[in-house]
Each structure stands twice: as structure tokens, then as C-alpha cells.
N, C-alpha and C positions, 0 to 999 in steps of 0.2 A: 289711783293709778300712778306707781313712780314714773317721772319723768328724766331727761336727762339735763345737767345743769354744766356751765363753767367754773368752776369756782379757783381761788385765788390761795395759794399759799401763802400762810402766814410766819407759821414754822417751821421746821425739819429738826428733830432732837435725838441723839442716839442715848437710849435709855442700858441700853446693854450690848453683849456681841451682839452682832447682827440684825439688834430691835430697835426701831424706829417708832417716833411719834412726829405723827404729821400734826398741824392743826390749818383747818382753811375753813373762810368767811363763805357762806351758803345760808343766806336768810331763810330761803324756800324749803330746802331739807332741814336747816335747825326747827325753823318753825310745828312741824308736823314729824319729827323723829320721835320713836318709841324705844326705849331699852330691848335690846336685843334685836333688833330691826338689825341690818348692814346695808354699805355702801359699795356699788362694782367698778371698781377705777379702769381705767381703758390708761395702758402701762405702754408709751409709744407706738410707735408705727409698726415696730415690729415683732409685736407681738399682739397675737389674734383675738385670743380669750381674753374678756375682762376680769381682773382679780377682787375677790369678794372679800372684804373687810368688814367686822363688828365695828358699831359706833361703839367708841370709849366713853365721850362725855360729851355734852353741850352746854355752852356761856353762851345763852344770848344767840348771837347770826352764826356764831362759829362753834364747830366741831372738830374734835378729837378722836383719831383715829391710831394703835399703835398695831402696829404687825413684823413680823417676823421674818428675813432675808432667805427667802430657802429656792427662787428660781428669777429665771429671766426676768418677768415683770415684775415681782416685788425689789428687783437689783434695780432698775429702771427708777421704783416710788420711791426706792430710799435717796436717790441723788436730786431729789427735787430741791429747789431750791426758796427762799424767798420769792414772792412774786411771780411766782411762775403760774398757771393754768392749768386746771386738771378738768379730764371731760369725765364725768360721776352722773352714773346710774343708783335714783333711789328717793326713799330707801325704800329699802326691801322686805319681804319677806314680817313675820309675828313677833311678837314682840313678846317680855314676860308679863303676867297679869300680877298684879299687887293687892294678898288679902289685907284689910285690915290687921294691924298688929304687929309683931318680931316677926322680923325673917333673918336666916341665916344667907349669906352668900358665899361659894363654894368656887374658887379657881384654881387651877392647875396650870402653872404655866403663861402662853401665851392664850388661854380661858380666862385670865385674869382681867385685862380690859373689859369686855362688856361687860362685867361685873360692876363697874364702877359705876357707868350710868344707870343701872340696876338701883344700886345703895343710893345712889342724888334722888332716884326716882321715887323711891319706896314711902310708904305712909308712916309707918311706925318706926322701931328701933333696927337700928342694922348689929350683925356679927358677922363678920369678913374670916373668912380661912382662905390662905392664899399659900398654893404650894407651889417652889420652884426647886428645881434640878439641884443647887447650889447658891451658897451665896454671892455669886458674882449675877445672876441672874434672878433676882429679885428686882422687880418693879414696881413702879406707882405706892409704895409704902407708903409714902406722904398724904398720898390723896384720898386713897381711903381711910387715913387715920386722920382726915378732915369731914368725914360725914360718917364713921361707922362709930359707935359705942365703944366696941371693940374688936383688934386684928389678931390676929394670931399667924404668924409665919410658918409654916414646916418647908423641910428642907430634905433631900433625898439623901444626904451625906452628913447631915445634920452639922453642916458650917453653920447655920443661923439656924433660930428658932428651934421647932420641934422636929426631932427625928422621923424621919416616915413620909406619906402622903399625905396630901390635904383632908383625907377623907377618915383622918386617924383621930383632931380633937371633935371631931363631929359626934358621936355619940355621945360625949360626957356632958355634950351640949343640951342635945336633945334630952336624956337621961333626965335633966333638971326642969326642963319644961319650959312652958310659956313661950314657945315660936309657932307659928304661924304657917309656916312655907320656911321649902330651901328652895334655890334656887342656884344652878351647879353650869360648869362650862369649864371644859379641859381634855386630854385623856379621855378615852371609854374607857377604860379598866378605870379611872379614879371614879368616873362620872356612874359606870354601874355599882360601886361599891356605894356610892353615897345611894342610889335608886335603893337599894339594898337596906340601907341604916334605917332611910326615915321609913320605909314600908314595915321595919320593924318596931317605930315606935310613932307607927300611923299617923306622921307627917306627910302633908300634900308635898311633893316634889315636883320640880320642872326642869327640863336639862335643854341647854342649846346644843343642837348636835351641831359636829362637823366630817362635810364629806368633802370631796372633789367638784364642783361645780364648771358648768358649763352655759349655759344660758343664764343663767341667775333670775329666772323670771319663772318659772316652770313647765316652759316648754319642752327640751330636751331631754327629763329624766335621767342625767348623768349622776345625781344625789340622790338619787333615792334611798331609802335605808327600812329596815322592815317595822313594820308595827303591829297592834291587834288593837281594833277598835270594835268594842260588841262581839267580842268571842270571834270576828273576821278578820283573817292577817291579810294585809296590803302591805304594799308596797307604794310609802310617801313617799316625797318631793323636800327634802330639805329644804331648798328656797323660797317657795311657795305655800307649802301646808307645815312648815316651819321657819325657821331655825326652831324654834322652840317647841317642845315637848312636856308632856304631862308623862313623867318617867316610869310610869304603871303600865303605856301604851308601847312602849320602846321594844323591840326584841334584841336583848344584851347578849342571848349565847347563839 
């Protein structure tokens, strides 16, 4: 049962426009965090909802969190400073499962983060495809070119790396064999092209979805997103009967 914690900033680091990397000391949540799990920071006084962040990575007591400036309370997380106090719900929500073997990991964007503690986590060898808009917005390159075999960059304007989406050197990947699972978070449109690749060369896939959340626990149903489990379509719970998905169960159109 997540609980709710104090925990203490350690850093604040602007990785790009608008993208921030927190990092703060939480024994109790590093202890029991899972890859693809999140954390729901309570973003001042004045504002109501708690905002839901993927864990990036864990060293030890301390977690790594990077997110993206796009309202009131992520403006609020990003001016945090040293030493200051955050009241954190969590963690949250499923986590990815890790077969035996290669896996590729699959980000787009600010899906890039929980990818990383995905690749620290994993059993066997990693392969990182990480797409961003341009290359002024490219992150974490370093970090997962400290735990993956190998990265591959794409880029939408093709400043860096490969031209296209992240979901473009993915096949030539698969095509050659020997993975395991992908494991994907970004975009719907990138994240159902990849559901898409490995169904054709009958890889197990898993995707973190993202919705708009509200509760962050599964009460409210504000996340929900559709699925077909056993030939019956429901209507899941992001937060609760995910973030993470088995991308066969997803309904993409």
C-alpha cells in the first residue's frame, strides 16, 4: 500500500527547455520501487491535484525523477530547490516485468526516463532507442550509454542521430533476433507503431501508457484508457491496473 513520505531534495538540474531532473533522499520508496512504478508530488498550496511522475532511476535511498514544465504544478517542482521538502505519494501503480534475456527499450521524448530504470533493472543485455523532437532536446544520453550495450538516437529533424521516430531502427533490430521483450513509453502514435513491429515479429511487448490523472490511486477513474482482456473490452485504470501494459491488450485506434 503506497504511503505518503517527506522527502528532501538533493538536486534540481535543468536537462533541457523546460525539463528538469529532480533527485531526493527517500529510503522507504527507493527501498520497494519498481521500474515503471511513479511518484505523485503535492506541487504547493495552490494547487489541488497531485502531479504523477515516472521514477527515472534509483542509487541507494535516493531517486531520480525528470519531467517536463507544461503547467502550474510542474512550474511550482521545477523551482525547488536544495534542501527543501516534498510531501510524495508512492510508489504507484505496476511496474515492467523482466524476461530472462535481451530486451530492447523504446522512448520518445519525455518516455525516456522511465526507461532508464527499466535498463538498470533488466536481467540480460539492453538496447536503448531513444527519440527526441530535435537535438537540443535530447536527454540522459550519458546514462543510458552507462547500462545499455547499445543507444541509438533518432531525432524528428534529424539534427542528431537517425532521422524519423524512435520506432524506425526497431525492426532492423528485431529482424536479427535474439530479444526478448521491448518495452516502450512515449507518444501513442510512436508507442502503437512499436505494439505493431514486435506483433509482427512475435515479440512480447509492454507500453507505459500516459493519461491525465486524478487520484493517482484508482479511485477516480480520470485515466482510464480502453483495453480487451479475454475477448472483453474494459475500461482500465492507468494508475492502478497500470501504468504498464501488455500492448496486445491496449485498444490503439
Amino acid at each position: 500500500m503506497p504511503s505518503v513520505f517527506s522527502c528532501v531534495v538533493i538536486s534540481n538540474e535543468r536537462l533541457a527547455e523546460s525539463i528538469h531532473a529532480i533527485m531526493i533522499i527517500c529510503p522507504e520508496i527507493a527501498g520497494v520501487a519498481k521500474a515503471g512504478q511513479f511518484l505523485n508530488f503535492k506541487c504547493g498550496d495552490d494547487v489541488l491535484l497531485r502531479r504523477p511522475i515516472s521514477i527515472c532511476s534509483v542509487d541507494g535511498d535516493k531517486l531520480k525523477v525528470v519531467f517536463e514544465v507544461k503547467g502550474a504544478g510542474t512550474h511550482w517542482l521545477s523551482g525547488c530547490a536544495e534542501g527543501e521538502e516534498l510531501d510524495i505519494l508512492g510508489p504507484l501503480g505496476n511496474g515492467f516485468s523482466f524476461p530472462s534475456g535481451n530486451i530492447v527499450v523504446v522512448g520518445g521524448g519525455i518516455g525516456a526516463p522511465p526507461l532508464l530504470f527499466a535498463a538498470q533493472s533488466a536481467q540480460g543485455d539492453v538496447t536503448a532507442i531513444l527519440g527526441f523532437r530535435d537535438s537540443s532536446r535530447i536527454i540522459l544520453k550519458n546514462e543510458f550509454d552507462a547500462v545499455c550495450n547499445k543507444v541509438y538516437i533518432t531525432t524528428d529533424d534529424g539534427s542528431a542521430g537517425i532521422c524519423g521516430t524512435a520506432a524506425l531502427p526497431l525492426e532492423n533490430l528485431l529482424k536479427s533476433g535474439g530479444y526478448n521483450a521491448v518495452l516502450a513509453c512515449g507518444p501513442r502514435l510512436m508507442m502503437s507503431a512499436v505494439a505493431d513491429i514486435c506483433m509482427q515479429y512475435d515479440v512480447p511487448c509492454q507500453v507505459s501508457m500516459e493519461e491525465r490523472m486524478g487520484c493517482g490511486i484508482g479511485a477516480c477513474l480520470v485515466c482510464a484508457c480502453e483495453t480487451v482482456v479475454d475477448g472483453v473490452e474494459k475500461m482500465s485504470r492507468v494508475c492502478k491496473d497500470g501504468p504498464v501494459f501488455p500492448s496486445d491488450i491496449v485498444r490503439w485506434k
